[in-house]
N, C-alpha and C positions, 0 to 999 in steps of 0.2 A: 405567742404566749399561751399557754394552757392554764384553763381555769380551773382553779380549788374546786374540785366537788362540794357540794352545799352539805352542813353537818346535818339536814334535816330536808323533805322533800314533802312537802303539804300537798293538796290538791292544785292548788294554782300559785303557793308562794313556793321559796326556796329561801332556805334559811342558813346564814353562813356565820357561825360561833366565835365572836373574838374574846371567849376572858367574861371581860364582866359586861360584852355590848356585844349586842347582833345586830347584822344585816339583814334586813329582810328585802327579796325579790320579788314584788308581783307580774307574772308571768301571765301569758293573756294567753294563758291552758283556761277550758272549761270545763267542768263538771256537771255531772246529771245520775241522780238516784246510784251518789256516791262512788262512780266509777268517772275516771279522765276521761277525755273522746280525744283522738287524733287531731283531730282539729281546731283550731287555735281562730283567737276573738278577736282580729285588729284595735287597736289605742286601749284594750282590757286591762290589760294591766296598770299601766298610765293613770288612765280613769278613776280605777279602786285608788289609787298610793292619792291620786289630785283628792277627791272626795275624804279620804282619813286626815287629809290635811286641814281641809277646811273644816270639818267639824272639830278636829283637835283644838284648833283655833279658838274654835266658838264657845267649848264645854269646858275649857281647864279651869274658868272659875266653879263649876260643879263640882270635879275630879281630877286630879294631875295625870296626865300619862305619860307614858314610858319614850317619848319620841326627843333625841337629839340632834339630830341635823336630817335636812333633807339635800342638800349641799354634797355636792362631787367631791367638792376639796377638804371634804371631813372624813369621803368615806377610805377604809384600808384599802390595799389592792389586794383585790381577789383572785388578778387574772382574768375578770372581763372586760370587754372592749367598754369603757365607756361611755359610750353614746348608748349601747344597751342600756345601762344604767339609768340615764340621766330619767327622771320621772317617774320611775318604777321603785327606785331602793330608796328605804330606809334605815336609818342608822340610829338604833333604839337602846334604853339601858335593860340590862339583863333581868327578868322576874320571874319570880319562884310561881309558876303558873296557878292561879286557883280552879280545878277539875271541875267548872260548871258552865253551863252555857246558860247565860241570863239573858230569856228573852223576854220580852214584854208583848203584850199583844193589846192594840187599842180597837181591835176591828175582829170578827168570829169566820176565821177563813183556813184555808189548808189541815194541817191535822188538827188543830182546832176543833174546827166545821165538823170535822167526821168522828170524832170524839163525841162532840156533843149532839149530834147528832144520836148518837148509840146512848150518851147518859146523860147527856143536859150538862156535861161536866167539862172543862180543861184541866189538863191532868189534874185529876181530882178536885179537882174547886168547881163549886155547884155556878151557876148562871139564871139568868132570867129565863123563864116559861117561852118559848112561842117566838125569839131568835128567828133570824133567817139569814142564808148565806150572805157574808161580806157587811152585816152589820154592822154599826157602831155599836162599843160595849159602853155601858152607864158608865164602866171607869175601867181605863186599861187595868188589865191583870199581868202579872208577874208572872211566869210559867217555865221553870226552870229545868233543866235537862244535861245528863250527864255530857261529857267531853270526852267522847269517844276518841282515841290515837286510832285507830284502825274500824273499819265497821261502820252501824248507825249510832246515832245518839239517844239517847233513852228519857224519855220524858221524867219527871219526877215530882214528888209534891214536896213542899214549902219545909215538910216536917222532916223530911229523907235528906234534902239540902243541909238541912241542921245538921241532921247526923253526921254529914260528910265533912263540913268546913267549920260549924260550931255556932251555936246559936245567934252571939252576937256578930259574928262575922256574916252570917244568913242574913241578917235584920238590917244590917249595911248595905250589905250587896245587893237587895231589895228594894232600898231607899233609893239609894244611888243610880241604877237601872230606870226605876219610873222617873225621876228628875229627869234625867236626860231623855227620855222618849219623850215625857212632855214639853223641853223646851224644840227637842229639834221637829214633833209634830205641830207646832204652832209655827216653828221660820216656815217648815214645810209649804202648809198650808196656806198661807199668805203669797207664796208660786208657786201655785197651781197643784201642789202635788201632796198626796193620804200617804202618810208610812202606816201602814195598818199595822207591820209589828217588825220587829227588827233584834237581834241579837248582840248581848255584849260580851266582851272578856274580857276577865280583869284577875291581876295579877299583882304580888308583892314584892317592892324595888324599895329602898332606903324605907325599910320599916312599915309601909306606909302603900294601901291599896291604892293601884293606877290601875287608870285605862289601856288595855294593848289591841293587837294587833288591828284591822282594820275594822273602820270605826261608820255606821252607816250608810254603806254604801249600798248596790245594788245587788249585791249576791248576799250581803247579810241583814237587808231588809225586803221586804215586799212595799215598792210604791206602786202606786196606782195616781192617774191624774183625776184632781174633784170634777171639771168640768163631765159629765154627762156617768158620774157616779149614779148609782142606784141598789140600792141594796136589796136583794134576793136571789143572785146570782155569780158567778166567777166577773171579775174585772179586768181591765185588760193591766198592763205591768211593765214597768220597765227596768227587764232583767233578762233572762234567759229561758222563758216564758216560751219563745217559736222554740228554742231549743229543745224543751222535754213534748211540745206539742208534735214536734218534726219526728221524734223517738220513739212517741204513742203510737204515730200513726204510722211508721215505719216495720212494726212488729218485731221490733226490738225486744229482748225478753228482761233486759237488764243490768244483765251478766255480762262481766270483761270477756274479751274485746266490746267497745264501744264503736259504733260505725263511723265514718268521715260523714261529715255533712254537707249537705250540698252550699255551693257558693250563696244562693240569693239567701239561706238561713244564717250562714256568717253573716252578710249583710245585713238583715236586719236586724238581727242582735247587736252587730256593731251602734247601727244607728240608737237601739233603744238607749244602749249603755252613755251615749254621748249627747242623745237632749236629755237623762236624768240628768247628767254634771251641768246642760244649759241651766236646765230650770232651777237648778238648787244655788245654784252661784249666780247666773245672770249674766254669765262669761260664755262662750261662743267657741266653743273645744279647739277649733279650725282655728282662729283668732291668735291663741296664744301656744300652741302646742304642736304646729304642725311645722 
């Protein structure tokens, strides 16, 4: 059987158009300073689709999203072998995407840090005096940033959001964001683990703004575990953290082609990506997934 090419190829998902419902694929492709690497993240994909599941679960009395079945026997055939499939795809209803990346930040780390560092500022929102790396902020900040298809993402202020999607939708989209960061940094925190900030999208389906595509996981948030936190420095992470370290230190310049990675750096990405899903769920990845 030959499979439908996907009507859409993201960095790690694969996106396949039915009408008024997609599929979406996550692929255990990884990414680093916006370019794919040849090399591929065992159970990654899996992972990300397990983790959007369970926070979907947990936030719909917050925000409705876009997610209809996670079930084989709902999805169309595409032409892939389903056993690919199984725990990877999603079968979601169609939304008119909104062009913002709503992040939140509850901790002053990555461009953040270096931001403010130069003006005491996140994208333009002033901060407290005398900050140090990986802080805790007095109160998450909202930190909004365009939705680049191609390229980087471009930070923006509160007021530029406006312009783009319209005030009261801004003011929504704002609300809504910090709600959810603050419920799932408090499950967090209670095992073991700091989302210091994390990214949403959100899009308009039956009239009416939902949560899409994935939803807290480790490549759209930064966690770090509480146990032997300390604030004035980088944290360790569990994400793809050995990944851009392995890159750094590689002398990589940045630019496509992207190099293979060596085995033991798969491997320990694999591992981080699968005690973040222990610790947020309490389930045992090997347990029920293998």
């Amino acid at each position: 059987m030959t499979a439908t090419q996907p009507s859409a190829r993201g960095k790690v998902r694969d996106i396949y158009d039915l009408g008024d419902k997609l599929l979406l694929v996550a692929t255990d492709r990884v990414s680093a300073y916006y370019v794919v690497l040849p090399s591929e993240i065992p159970f990654k994909g899996r992972i990300l689709t397990a983790l959007s599941l369970f926070w979907n679960a947990r936030t719909a009395g917050i925000i409705p999203n876009h997610l209809i079945s996670d079930r084989l026997k709902d999805f169309p055939d595409v032409g892939l072998d389903p056993e690919y499939l199984r725990g990877r795809a999603l079968l979601v209803k169609k939304a008119e995407v909104i062009p913002i990346e709503c992040i939140v930040r509850g901790y002053i780390t990555g461009s953040g840090w270096k931001e403010y560092q130069e003006n005491g500022t996140v994208c333009g929102e002033g901060l407290p005096k005398g900050l140090v790396e990986s802080q805790r902020l007095p109160m998450a900040v909202f930190t909004p940033s365009t939705k680049a298809t191609e390229g980087h993402d471009e930070n923006i202020s509160f007021e530029q959001m406006q312009d783009i999607v319209g005030p009261e939708k801004a003011r929504r989209l704002r609300e809504i964001s910090l709600s959810l960061y603050t419920f799932a940094a408090n499950f967090a925190i209670d095992r073991g683990l700091i989302i210091a900030d994390t990214k949403f999208e959100f899009g308009i389906a039956d009239n009416r703004i939902v949560l899409i595509d994935e939803v807290l996981t480790p490549d759209s948030s930064r966690f770090w575990p509480s146990q032997g936190y300390k604030a004035g420095g980088a944290q360790p992470s569990f994400d793809k953290q050995f990944v851009r370290d392995w890159l750094d230190e590689s002398g990589w310049d940045h630019q496509p082609p992207g190099p293979e990675l060596p085995p033991e750096i798969i491997e320990k990405t694999s591992e981080k990506y699968i005690e973040a899903y222990g610790r947020l769920t309490g389930i045992r990845w090997v347990d029920s997934h293998t």
